[in-house]
NUZA-303246 format. One record per residue (C-alpha): x negated, y, z negated. Coordinates in steps of 0.2 Angstrom, whole numbers, padded with zeros to 4 digits, always signed. Layout:
residues N
XYZ
...
This chain:
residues 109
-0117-0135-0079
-0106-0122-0072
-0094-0113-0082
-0079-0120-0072
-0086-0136-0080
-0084-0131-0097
-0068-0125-0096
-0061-0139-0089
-0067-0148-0106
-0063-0134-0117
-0044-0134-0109
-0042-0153-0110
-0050-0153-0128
-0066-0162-0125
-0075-0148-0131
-0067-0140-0145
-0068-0124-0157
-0079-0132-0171
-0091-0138-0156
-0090-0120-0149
-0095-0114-0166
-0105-0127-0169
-0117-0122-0153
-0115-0103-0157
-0123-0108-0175
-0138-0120-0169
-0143-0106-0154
-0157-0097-0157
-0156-0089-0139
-0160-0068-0144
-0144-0063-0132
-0130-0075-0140
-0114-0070-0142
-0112-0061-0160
-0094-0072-0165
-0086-0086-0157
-0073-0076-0151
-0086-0066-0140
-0093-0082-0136
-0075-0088-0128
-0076-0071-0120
-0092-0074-0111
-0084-0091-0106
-0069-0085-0096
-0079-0075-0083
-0091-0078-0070
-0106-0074-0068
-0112-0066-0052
-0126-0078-0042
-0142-0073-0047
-0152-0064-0032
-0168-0071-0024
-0183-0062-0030
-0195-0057-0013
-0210-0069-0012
-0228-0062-0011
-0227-0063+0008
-0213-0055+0011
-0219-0040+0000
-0236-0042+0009
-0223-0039+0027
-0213-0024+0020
-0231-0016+0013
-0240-0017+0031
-0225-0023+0045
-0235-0039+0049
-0224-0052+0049
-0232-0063+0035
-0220-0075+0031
-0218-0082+0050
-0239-0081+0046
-0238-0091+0032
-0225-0103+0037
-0236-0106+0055
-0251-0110+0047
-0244-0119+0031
-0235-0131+0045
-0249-0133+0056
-0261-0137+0040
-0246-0150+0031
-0244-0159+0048
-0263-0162+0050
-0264-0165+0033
-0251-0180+0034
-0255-0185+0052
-0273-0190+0044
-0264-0198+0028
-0253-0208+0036
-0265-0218+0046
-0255-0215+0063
-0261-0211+0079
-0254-0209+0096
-0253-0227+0103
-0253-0236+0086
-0244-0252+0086
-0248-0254+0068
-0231-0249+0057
-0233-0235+0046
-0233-0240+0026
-0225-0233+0011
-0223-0243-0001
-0212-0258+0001
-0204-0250+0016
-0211-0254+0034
-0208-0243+0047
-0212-0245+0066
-0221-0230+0073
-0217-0225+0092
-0228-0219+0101
């Protein structure tokens, strides 16, 4: 949950300072707050959003200047819509509806 979450509880009384310590006691997390009132600390500010780590094909692109992840994302397409084009048991012209499940969908051409 975010923080803004918690306190809302903690200001309504929801949550209060025996939970808190409570919490503080049963974590066994290696970076927890020494005392509760480092803990209430860490609680009144925000973090920053976490940053996205570069994927293998983006590395890949910044190591050689090919374009890998338009690559990837072209062949990955082309290979999922064969892939479930053949699974789904529709071709062009099929009359048939398309089944999943309990749910019946007509297919246009």
């Amino acid at each position: 949950m975010p923080r803004d979450w918690y306190r809302e509880r903690i200001a309504n009384g929801s949550i209060t300072e025996a939970d808190l310590a409570a919490a503080l006691a049963a974590s066994r997390h290696p970076a927890k707050p020494a005392n509760l009132a480092e803990l209430q600390a860490a609680i009144a500010l925000d973090r920053p959003a976490p940053a996205a780590l570069a994927n293998v094909a983006e590395l890949a692109a910044k190591a050689s200047g090919t374009d890998w992840p338009g690559i990837v994302a072209d062949r990955m397409g082309s290979w999922l819509a064969g892939y479930f084009r053949r699974r789904s048991g529709v071709v062009a012209g099929d009359p048939r509806p398309l089944r999943m499940g309990c749910l019946a969908v007509q297919c246009d051409p």
